[in-house]
C-alpha positions as CSV (number, residue, x, y, z in Angstrom):
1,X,102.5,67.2,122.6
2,X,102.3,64.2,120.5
3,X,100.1,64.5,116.9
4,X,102.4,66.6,114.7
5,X,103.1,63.5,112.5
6,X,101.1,62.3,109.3
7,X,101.5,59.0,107.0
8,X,103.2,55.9,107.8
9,X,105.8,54.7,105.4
10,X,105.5,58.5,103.5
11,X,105.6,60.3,106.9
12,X,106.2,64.2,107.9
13,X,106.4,65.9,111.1
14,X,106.1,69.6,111.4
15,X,107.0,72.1,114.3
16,X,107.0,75.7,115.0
17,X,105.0,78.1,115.4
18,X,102.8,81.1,113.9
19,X,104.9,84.0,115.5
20,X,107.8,82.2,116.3
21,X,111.3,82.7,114.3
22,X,110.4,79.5,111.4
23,X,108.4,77.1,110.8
24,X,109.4,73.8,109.8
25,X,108.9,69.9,109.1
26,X,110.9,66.6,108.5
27,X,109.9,64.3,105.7
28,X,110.7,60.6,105.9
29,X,110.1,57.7,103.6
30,X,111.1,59.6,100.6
31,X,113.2,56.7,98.4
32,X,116.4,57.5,97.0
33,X,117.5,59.1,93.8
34,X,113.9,61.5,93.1
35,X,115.2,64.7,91.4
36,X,114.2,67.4,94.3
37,X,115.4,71.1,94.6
38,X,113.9,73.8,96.3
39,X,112.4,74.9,93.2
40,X,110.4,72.2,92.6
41,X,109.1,73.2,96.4
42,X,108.7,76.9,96.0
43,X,105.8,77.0,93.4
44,X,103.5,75.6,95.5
45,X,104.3,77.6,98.3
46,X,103.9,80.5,96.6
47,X,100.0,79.3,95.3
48,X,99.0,79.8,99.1
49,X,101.7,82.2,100.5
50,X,99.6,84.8,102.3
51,X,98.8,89.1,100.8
52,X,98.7,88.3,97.3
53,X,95.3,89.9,96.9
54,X,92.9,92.1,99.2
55,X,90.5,88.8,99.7
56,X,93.2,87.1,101.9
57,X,95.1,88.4,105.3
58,X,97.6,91.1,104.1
59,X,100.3,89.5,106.7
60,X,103.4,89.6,104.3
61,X,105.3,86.2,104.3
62,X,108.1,85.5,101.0
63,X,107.4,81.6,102.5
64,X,110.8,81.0,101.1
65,X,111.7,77.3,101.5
66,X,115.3,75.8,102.5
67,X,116.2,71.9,102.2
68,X,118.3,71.3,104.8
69,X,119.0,67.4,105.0
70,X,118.0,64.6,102.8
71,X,119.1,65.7,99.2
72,X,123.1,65.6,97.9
73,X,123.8,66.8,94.5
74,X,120.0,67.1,93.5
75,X,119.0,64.1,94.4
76,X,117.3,62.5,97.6
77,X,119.2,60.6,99.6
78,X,116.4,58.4,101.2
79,X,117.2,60.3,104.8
80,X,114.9,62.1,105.9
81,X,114.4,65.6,104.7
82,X,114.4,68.7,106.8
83,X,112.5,71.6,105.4
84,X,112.3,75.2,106.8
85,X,110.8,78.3,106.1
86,X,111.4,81.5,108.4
87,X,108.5,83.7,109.9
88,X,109.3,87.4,108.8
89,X,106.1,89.6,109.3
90,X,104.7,88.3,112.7
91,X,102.8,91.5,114.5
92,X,102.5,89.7,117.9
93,X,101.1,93.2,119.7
94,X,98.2,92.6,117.4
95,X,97.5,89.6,119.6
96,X,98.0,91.7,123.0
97,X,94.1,92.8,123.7
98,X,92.9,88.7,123.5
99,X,95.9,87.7,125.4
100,X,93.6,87.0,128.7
101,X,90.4,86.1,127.0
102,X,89.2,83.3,124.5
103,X,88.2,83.8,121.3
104,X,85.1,82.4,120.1
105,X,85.8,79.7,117.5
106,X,89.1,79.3,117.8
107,X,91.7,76.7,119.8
108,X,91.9,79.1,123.1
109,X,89.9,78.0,125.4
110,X,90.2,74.1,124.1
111,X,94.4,74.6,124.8
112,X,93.8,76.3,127.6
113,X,91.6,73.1,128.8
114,X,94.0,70.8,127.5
115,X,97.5,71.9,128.2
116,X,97.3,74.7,131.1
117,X,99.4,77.1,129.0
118,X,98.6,78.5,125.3
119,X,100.8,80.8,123.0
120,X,97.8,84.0,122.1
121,X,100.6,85.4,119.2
122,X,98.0,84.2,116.2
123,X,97.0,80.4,117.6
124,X,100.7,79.5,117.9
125,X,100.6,75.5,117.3
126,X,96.7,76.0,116.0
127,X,97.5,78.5,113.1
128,X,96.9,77.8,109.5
129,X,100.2,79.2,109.3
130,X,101.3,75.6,110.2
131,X,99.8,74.5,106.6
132,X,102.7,76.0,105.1
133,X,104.7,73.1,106.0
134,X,102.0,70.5,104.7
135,X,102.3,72.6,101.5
136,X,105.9,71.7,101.0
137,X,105.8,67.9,102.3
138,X,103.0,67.9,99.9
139,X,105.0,69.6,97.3
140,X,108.2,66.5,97.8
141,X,104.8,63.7,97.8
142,X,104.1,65.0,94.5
143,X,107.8,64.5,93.1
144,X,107.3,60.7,94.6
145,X,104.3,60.2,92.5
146,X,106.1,61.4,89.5
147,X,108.6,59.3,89.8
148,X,106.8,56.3,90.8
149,X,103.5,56.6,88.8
150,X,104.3,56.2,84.9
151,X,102.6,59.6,83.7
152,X,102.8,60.8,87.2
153,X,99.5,61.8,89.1
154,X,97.6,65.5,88.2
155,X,96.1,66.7,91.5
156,X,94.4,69.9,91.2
157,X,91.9,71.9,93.7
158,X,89.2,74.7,93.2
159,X,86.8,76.8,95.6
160,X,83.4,75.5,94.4
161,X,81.3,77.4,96.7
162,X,81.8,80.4,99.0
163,X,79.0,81.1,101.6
164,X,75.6,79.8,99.6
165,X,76.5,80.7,96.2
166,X,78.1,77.5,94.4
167,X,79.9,77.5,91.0
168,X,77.9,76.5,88.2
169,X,79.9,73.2,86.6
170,X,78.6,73.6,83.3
171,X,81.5,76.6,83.5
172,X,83.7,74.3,84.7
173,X,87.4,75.2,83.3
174,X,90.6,74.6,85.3
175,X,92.3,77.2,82.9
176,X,90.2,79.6,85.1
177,X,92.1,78.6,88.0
178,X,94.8,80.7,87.9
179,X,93.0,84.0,86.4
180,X,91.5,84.9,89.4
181,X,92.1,85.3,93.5
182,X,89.6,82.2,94.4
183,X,90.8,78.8,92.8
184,X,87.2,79.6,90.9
185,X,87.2,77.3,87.8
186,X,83.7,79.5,87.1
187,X,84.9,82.9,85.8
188,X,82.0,84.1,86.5
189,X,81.0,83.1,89.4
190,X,84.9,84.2,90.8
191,X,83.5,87.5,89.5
192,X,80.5,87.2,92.1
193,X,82.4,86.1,95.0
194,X,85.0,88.9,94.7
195,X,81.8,92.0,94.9
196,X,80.2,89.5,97.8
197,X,83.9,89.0,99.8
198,X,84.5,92.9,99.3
199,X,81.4,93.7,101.1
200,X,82.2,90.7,104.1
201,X,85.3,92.1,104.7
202,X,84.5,96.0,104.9
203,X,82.0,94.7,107.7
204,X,84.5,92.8,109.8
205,X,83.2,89.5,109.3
206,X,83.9,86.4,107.5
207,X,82.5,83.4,105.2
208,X,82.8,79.7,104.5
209,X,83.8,77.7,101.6
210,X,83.5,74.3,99.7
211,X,86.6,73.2,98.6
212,X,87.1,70.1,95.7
213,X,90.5,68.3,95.4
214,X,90.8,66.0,92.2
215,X,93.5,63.4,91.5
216,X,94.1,62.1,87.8
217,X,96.3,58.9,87.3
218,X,96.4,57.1,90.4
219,X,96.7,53.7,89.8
220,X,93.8,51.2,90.6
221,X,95.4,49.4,93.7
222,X,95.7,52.1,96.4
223,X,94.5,51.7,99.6
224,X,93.0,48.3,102.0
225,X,89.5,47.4,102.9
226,X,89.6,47.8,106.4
227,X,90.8,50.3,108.8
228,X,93.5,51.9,106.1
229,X,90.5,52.8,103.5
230,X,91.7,55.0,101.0
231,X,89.4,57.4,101.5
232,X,89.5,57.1,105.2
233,X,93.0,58.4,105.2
234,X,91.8,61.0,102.4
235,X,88.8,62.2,105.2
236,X,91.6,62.3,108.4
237,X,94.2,64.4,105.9
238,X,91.4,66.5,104.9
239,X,89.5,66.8,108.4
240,X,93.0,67.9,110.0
241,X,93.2,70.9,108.1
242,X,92.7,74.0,110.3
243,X,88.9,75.0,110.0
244,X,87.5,72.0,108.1
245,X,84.1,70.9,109.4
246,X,83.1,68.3,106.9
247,X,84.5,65.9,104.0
248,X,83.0,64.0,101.5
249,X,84.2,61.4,99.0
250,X,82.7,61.4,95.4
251,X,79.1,62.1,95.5
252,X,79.2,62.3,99.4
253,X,75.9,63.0,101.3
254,X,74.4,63.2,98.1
255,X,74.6,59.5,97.6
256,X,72.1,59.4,100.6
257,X,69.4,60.9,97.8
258,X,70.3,58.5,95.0
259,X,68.9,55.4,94.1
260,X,70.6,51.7,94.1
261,X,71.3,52.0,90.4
262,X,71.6,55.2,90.1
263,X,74.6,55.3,92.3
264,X,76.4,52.1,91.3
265,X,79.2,52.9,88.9
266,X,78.7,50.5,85.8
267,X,81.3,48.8,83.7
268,X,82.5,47.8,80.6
269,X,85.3,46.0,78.9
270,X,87.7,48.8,77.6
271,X,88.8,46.5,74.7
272,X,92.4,46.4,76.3
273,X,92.0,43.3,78.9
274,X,91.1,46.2,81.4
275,X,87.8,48.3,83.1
276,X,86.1,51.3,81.9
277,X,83.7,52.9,84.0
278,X,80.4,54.7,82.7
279,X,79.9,57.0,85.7
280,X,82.1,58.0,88.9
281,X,79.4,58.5,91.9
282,X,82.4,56.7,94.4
283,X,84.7,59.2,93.5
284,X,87.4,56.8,92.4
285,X,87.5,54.4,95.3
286,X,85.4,51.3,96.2
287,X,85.9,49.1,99.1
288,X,88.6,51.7,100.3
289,X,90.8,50.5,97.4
290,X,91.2,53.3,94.1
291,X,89.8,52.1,90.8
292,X,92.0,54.0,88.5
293,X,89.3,57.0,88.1
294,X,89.9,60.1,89.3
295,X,89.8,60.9,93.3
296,X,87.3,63.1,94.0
297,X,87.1,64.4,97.2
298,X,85.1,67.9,99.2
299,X,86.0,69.8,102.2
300,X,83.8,72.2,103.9
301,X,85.9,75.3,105.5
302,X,84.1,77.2,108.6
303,X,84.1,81.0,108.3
304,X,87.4,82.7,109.9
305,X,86.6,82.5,114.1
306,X,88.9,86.2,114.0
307,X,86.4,88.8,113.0
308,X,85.9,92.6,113.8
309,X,82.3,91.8,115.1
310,X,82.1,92.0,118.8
311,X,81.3,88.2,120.2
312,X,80.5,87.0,123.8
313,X,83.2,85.0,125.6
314,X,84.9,84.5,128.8
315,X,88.2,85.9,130.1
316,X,91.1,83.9,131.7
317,X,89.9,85.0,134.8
318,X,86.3,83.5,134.2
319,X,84.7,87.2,133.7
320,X,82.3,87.7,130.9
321,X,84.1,89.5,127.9
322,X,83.3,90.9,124.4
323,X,85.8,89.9,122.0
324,X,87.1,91.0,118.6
325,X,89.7,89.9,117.1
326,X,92.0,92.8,115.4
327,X,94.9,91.9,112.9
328,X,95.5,90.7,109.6
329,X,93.2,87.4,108.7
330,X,91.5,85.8,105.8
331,X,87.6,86.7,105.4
332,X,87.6,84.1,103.8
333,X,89.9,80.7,104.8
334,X,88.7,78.5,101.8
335,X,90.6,80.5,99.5
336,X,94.2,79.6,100.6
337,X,93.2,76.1,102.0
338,X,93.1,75.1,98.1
339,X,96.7,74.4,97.8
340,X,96.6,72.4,101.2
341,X,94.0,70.2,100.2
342,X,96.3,69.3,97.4
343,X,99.4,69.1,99.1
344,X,97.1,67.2,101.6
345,X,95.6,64.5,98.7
346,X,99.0,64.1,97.1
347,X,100.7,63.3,100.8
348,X,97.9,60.4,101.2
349,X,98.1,58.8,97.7
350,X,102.4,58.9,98.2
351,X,101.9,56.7,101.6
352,X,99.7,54.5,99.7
353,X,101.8,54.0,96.6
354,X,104.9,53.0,98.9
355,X,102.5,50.8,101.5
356,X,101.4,49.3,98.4
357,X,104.9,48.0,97.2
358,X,105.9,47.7,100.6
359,X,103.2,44.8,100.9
360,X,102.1,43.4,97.2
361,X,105.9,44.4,95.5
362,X,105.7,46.1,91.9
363,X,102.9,48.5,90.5
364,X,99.4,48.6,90.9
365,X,97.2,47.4,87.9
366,X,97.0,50.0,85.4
């Protein structure tokens, strides 16, 4: 099974499985000499480690993360760097009455199709408890930034909508962030979603989400204007993520309603020798290159596929079968794919930042 690998000169590859003894990945590319401990890893983890409140699955995982290779004495070593994290709270009878029948939405029935064989025990390969590991690569990509990048690079995500009921951004505050269960930079709004989540969950369904990813103080310089787009490598990282269905960059599909000069981000000396933009409609990249303004980027998350609500399907066996899916999962995904779309964003701007010296030698222009 090839595809486990992401980036090219910043590259990790991940393995394990959801209800298998750890979960794990290698990260490659990582230059010598970056300060990196397992508690510079840990924090992020911990943002989207799973039963911290009742609005995610109550499965109970400490997510603890071990360096095994790569770093001597608090420092990388430029080898590559093996991470693990052991699974401790996997309830694979859960799994046992959907062993012989696919579940509508998820991978079953597309692995079954694929390979001939599939692990049932949570999605195996096709859990989003594989986005642990993207967490922590993303969590060593942000100590290359810091390093790299003079100021380093701020890259912070937020639910911005869950089901139809979007955030209003005159509210917006990233203080909020961390005072309530959703990511919700809109306190009120958070407030909302937690009464309208309550009520999906005590009926055995699930909802969707909008999350937004932002990156402040990437250099201008990132990226190529061909097939290795900036924001082309943004999209895969983003798409890849279990149960995105759509990205967009800057204003996105919106652009489609705008007008010619509406859209075009104006400019005007900054009374330094540089660039000062008046607006940000491309989301800090044009021509697939960054501009130096911030990286604005949207995913949309389907509604969890495991549900309590009886759905039609069809066995191993080809018989016609209602499922539902019993166990611990997240009514609503968006919530703990926050911290992957930033592990995610900060992986993709890491690659760049090294292709980038790799091919031009020294720093971006500021």
């Amino acid at each position: 099974m090839a595809g486990n690998a992401f980036g090219t000169l910043f590259r990790y590859t991940t393995f394990g499985e959801s209800h298998g003894p750890a979960i794990g990945c290698v990260v490659d590319g990582v230059p010598p000499g970056i300060p990196l401990a397992e508690a510079d890893i840990q924090p992020f983890l911990d943002k989207r480690r799973p039963g911290q409140s009742r609005h995610t699955t109550q499965r109970r995982e400490a997510d603890l993360v071990r360096i095994l290779s790569g770093v001597y004495e608090g420092r990388t070593t430029g080898t590559p760097i093996g991470l693990l994290i052991e699974n401790t709270d996997q309830r694979s009878k859960d799994y046992s009455n959907i062993a012989e029948s696919f579940r509508p939405g998820h991978a079953d029935f597309t692995y079954q199709a694929k390979y001939g064989i599939r692990d049932p025990r949570g999605g195996g390969r096709s859990s989003a408890r594989e986005t642990a590991m993207r967490v922590a690569a993303g969590a060593v990509a942000r100590k290359v930034l810091d390093a790299v990048v003079p100021g380093g690079v701020a890259i912070r995500g937020a639910m911005v909508a869950m089901g139809d009921h979007a955030i209003d951004r005159a509210r917006w505050d990233w203080a909020a962030i961390d005072a309530n269960d959703f990511f919700c930079p809109d306190a009120e709004t958070a407030a909302l979603w937690a009464t309208e989540l309550d009520a999906i969950r005590k009926s055995g369904s699930s909802i969707g989400a909008v999350v937004e990813v932002v990156a402040e103080g990437a250099p201008a310089g990132l990226g190529a204007p061909v097939y290795d787009k900036l924001d082309a490598d943004i999209a895969k990282a983003l798409m890849s993520i279990n149960a995105v269905k759509g990205v967009e960059i800057g204003e996105g599909f919106a652009a489609a309603t705008l007008r010619g000069e509406e859209n075009a981000d104006e400019m005007e000396p900054d009374g330094k020798g540089g660039v000062r933009f008046l607006s940000n409609h491309a989301g800090g990249i044009l021509g697939g290159i960054s501009t130096g303004q911030p990286i604005v980027a949207r995913m949309a998350v389907k509604p969890t596929s495991s549900i309590l609500i009886p759905r039609k399907s069809v066995s191993l066996a080809g018989e016609a079968v209602d499922v539902l899916t019993r166990g611990r999962h997240d009514p609503c995904v968006g919530i703990r794919a926050v911290p992957v779309a930033e592990a995610m964003l900060a992986c993709v701007l890491a690659d760049h930042l090294l292709r980038h010296r790799g091919q031009c030698g020294g720093f971006p222009a500021p």
